[in-house]
N, C-alpha and C positions, 0 to 999 in steps of 0.2 A: 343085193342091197340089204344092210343089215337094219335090224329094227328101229336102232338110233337115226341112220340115215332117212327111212323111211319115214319115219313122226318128224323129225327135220321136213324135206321135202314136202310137209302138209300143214304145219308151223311155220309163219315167219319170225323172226326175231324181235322185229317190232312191237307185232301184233302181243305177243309175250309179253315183252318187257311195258308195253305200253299199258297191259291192264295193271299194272304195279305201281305204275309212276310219270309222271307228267314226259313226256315226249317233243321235240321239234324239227323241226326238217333243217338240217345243214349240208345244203349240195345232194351229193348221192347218198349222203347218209344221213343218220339221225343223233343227235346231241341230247344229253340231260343231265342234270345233277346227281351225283355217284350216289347211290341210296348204303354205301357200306364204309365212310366215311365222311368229318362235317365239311362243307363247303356250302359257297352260295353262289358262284359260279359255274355252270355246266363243265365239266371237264371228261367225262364217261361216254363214249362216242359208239352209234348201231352202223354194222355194214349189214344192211339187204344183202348184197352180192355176196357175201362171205361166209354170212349167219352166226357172226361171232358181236361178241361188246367188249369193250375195252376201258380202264376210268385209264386217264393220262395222269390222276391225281396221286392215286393209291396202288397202281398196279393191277386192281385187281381185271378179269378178264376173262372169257370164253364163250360156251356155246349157252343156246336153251335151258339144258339141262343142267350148266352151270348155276346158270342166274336160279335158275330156280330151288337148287341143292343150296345155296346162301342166303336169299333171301328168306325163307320161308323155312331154313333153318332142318334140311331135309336129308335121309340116308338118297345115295343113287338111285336104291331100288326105289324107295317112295317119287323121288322125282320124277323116273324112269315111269311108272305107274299113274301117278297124275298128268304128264303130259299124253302118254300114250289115248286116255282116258277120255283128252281134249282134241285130241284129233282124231276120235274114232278109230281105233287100232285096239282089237282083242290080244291081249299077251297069252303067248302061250308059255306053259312051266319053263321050258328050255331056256325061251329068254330070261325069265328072273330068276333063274338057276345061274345067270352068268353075273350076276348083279351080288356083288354082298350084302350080307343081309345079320342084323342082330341075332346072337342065337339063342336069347332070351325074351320073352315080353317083358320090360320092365310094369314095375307099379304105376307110373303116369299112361303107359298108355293100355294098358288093362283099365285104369280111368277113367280116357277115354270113351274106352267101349263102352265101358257101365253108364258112363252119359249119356252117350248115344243110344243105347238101350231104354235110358228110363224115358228121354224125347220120347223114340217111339211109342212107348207103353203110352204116354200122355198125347199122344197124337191120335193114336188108333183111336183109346175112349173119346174122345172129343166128335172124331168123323162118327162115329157108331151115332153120337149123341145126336147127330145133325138128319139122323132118319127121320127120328122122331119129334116134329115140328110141336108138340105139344111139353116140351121136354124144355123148365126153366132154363138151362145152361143154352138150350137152343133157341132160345126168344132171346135171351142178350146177345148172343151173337150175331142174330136176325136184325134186331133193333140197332148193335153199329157196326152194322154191314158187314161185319166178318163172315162172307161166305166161304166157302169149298176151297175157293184160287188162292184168297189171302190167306187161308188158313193154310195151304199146301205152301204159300210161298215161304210164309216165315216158320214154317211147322208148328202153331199152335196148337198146345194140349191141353185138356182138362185133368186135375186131380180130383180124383174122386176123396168122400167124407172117409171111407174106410182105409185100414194102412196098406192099400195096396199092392205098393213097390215090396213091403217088409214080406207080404204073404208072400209074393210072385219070388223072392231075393230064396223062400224058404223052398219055396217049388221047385228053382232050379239048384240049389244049392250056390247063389252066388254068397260074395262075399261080405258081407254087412258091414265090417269096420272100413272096410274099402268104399264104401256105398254112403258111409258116414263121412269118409274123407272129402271125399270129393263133393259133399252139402246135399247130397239126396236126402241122405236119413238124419235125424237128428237123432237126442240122448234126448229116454225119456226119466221124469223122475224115478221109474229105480235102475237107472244106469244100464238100462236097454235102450235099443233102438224102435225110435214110431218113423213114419214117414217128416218130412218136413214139411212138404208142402200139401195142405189138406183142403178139398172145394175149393180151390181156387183155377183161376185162367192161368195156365204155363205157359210162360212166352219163353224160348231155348233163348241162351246167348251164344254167339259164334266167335271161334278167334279167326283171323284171316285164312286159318289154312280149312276152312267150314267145318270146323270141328266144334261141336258143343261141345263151350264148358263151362255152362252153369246158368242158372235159373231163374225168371222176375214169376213172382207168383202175385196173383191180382186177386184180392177179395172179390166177391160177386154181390150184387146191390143187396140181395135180401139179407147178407148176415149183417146181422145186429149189433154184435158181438166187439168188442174192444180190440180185436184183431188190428195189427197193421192194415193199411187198404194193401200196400207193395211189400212182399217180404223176397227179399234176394238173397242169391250163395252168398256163401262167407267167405272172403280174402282165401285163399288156399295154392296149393299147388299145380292146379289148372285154372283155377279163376285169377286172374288177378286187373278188377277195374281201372284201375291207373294205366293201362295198358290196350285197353280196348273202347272202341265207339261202335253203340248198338247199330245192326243195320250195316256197316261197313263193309261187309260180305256180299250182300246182296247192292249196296249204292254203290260199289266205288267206280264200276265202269260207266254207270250214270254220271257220277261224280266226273269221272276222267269225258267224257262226250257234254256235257254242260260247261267246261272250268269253273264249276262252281258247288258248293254244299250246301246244304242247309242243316241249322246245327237245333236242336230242340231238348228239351230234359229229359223225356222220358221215353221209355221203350214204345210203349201203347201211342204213344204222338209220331213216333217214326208208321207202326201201323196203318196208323190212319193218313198219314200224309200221302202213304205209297199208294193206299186206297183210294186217293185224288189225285194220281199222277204227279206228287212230286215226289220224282225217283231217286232224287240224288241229297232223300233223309236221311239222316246218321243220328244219333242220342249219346251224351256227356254223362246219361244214368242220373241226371240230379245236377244239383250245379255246381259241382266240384271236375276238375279237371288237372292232369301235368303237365309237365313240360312234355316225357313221351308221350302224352295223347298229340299234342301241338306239331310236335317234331312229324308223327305218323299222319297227321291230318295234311302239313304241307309237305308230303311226298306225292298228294294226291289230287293240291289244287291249293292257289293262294289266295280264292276268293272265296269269303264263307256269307251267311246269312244267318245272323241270331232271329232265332225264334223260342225263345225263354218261355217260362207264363207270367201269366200280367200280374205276378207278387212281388213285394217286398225282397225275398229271396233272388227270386228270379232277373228282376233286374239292377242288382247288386252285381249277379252273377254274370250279367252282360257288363258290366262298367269292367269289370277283374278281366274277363276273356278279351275285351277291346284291349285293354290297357299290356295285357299278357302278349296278345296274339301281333300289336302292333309291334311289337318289337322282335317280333320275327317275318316282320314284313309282309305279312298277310291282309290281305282288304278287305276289311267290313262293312258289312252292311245290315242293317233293321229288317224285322218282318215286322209292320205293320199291324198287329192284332189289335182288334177296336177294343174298348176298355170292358164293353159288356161283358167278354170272353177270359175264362179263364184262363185258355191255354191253346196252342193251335188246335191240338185234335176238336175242343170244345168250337171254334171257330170253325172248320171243314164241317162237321157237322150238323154247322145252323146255314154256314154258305160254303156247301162245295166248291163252285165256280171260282179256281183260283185264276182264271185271268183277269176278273177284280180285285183279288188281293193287289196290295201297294208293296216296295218295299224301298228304304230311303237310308242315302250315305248315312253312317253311324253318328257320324260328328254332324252332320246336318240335320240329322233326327232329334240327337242331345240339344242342339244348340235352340229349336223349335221348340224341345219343351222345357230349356229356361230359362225362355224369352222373357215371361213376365216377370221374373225374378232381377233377373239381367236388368231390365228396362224399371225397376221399383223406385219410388222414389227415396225408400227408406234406405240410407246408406250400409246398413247391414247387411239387410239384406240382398242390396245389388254384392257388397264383398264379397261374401259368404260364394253366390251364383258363379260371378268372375272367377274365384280360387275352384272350384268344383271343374268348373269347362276347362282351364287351364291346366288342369292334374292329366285329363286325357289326350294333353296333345305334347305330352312328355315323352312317348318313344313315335311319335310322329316324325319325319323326315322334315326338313330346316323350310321347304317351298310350303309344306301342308299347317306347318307352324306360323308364317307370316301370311297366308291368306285368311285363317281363322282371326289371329289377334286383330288383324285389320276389319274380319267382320266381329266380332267384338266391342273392338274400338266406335263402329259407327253405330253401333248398339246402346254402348253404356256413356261415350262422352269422353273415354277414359283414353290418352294418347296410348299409341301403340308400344312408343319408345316405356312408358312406364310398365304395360302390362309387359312387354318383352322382360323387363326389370324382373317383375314378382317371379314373372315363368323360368328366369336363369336360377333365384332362387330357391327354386322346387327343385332343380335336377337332380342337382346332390342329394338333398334331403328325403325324396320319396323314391326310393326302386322297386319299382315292381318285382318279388322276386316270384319266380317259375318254380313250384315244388318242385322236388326233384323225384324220383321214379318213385321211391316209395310211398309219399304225402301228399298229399289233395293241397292245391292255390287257392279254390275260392271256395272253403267250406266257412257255412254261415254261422259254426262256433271256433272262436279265434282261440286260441294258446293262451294259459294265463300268463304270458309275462308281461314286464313291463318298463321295456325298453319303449324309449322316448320313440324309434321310428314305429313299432308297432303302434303304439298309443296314436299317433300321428294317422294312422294308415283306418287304424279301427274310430278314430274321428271323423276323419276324410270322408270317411265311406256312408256311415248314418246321416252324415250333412249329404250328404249326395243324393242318396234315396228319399230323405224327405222332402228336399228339392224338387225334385220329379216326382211324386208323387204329391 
């Protein structure tokens, strides 16, 4: 039996393809939506008996080792090696002596390593740190619960005050402009390199194939200092945030076993959620997102859960993600954060026990809070409310449009045939558009132009927030 056969035989195809992407049972086999062309119809079909995949759409087709060399974007040997890796199978040289292989390291994945390298650097100090129960860095840890396990799960480091990486980069002879590339080190004023990130909590960021690449660095309560609280990598040739959801690595098989997500700002909120068992947290890094974040999100499940923080910002950035995410057919729903609370982490924290927590249909949510607006007697401001709720049921489906305006209608007084009227009015006029790979949807500084739909969108949006709030 050769080593392919053999990691086959201990792999099933499913099981594989299934931690990637939503799955269903068709007869003896399993059906899903092609993940390497668009469609919205399952057309990519799993034989169990066979141990192959097949898309009927696109062609594309084969074994484990296939899917996984495409999706994730992999040389054979690398594929060869990670699956081996999952099934418990030590490679011996021979075998990936048969396997081609680059005969170079390029510069991304030298990278890589230096990423992975500086993780561990920031890891190790941090564990060291945790001897010493007397040790500032180890009382904030202590106080939100970040012990040993969560620390191991998501590999939090500490950087220490001094230029650490720069000393450790000279010790070993690594490479410093490479070390700079990839957002470890920065330029200091005289056009050397310091470290970047200094006394702060290192939280790694992972791409899907758990490779770090790249950094949230968290001030610590006692600095004083004008510092950023979050300072993160810069845009580059392994980071790129338009592309990635924090947490993704570690949630997605939750994700894929729940059908469902929960989507939150920030890195430290995915922490702390995982820290109260809910596994299947992912972070937006702030509240901008794309369309490839959306696209990669419903590879992995069409049902999400906004859990924003209770700002200005933040639920802006729920109205943009509803209004984005409905029109790729995804189903929303609210996480409930009482108003005391800043932010979920801030809410786990006052009340772990989330079998309390509520969470409530999106448009059920909205429509709750504005009711009294909806319901005013002052004609304005009932318009103003009507036109707000009406904007969000614009990439809604024709059934989820006519039981709203009807609840609406027995709201405001207002026939349904007219609000149908205002709402045909809007279609054309407001489209949601999806950045595209490179530009952020719902960053909370708009573009200076001033075209009439922008103008419109960046109106729309301040009446909406102050609405609800």
């Amino acid at each position: 039996m050769s080593i392919w056969q053999e990691i086959k035989s201990k792999l099933s195809v499913e099981d594989i393809i299934g931690e990637y992407i939503n799955i269903e049972p068709a007869g003896s086999n399993y059906k899903c939506v092609c993940p390497f062309h668009n469609e919205n119809t399952p057309s990519m079909m799993l034989s169990p008996s066979k141990q192959i995949w097949h898309c009927f759409g696109c062609g594309a087709g084969g074994d484990i080792f296939k899917f996984v060399e495409d999706y994730d974007n992999l040389t054979p040997k690398e594929a060869l090696e990670k699956l081996a890796k999952k099934a418990g199978i030590k490679l011996e040289q021979k075998n990936l002596s048969k396997v081609k292989s680059k005969e170079e390291i390029s510069d991304y994945q030298k990278g890589l390593s230096l990423l992975q390298w500086a993780s561990d650097v920031y890891n190790k100090i941090l564990l060291n740190l945790l001897l010493d129960r007397q040790n500032p860095v180890t009382k904030y840890c202590l106080e939100r619960g970040l012990n040993q396990e969560i620390i191991q799960k998501f590999l939090l480091g500490y950087a220490p005050k001094q230029n650490l990486i720069i000393s450790l980069s000279d010790k070993y002879n690594l490479d410093k402009y490479l070390l700079f590339q990839t957002g470890v080190l920065a330029q200091n004023r005289q056009g050397g390199f310091r470290d970047k990130f200094i006394d702060r909590l290192v939280i790694p960021i992972f791409n899907d194939k758990d490779k770090v690449i790249g950094f949230t660095g968290r001030v610590l309560p006692w600095d004083v200092s004008d510092r950023p609280k979050y300072l993160n990598s810069p845009q580059n040739h392994w980071f790129n945030k338009s592309e990635i959801w924090f947490g993704l690595n570690i949630a997605k098989n939750y994700i894929r076993k729940s059908k469902s997500a929960i989507l939150v700002e920030g890195n430290m909120d995915v922490v702390s959620a995982h820290k109260n068992g809910l596994l299947n947290t992912i972070a937006s890094q702030g509240t901008a997102f794309t369309e490839e974040q959306l696209k990669i999100l419903k590879r992995h499940t069409t049902a999400v859960t906004i859990a924003f923080d209770n700002d200005i910002a933040g639920r802006l950035a729920s109205q943009k993600f509803f209004i984005a995410a409905t029109k790729l057919g995804l189903d929303i729903q609210k996480y409930i954060i009482p108003e005391e609370f800043k932010d979920l982490d801030e809410y786990l924290q006052n009340q772990p026990d989330t079998s309390t927590h509520k969470r409530q249909d999106y448009l059920d949510y909205s429509l709750y809070s504005l009711q009294n607006p909806l319901t005013s007697s002052d004609p304005r401001t009932q318009k103003e409310a009507i036109n707000n709720f009406l904007e969000l049921l614009i990439n809604t489906n024709n059934l989820t449009k006519e039981q709203y305006i009807s609840k609406i209608s027995d709201l405001t007084g207002v026939t349904s045939q007219t609000l149908n009227l205002i709402l045909q009015e809007k279609l054309p006029t407001l489209t949601t558009k999806i950045s595209p790979k490179s530009s952020q949807l719902a960053n909370t500084r708009y573009a200076s132009n001033n075209t009439k739909e922008s103008e419109y969108l960046r109106n729309y949006l301040s009446k909406l927030v102050n609405v609800l709030i």
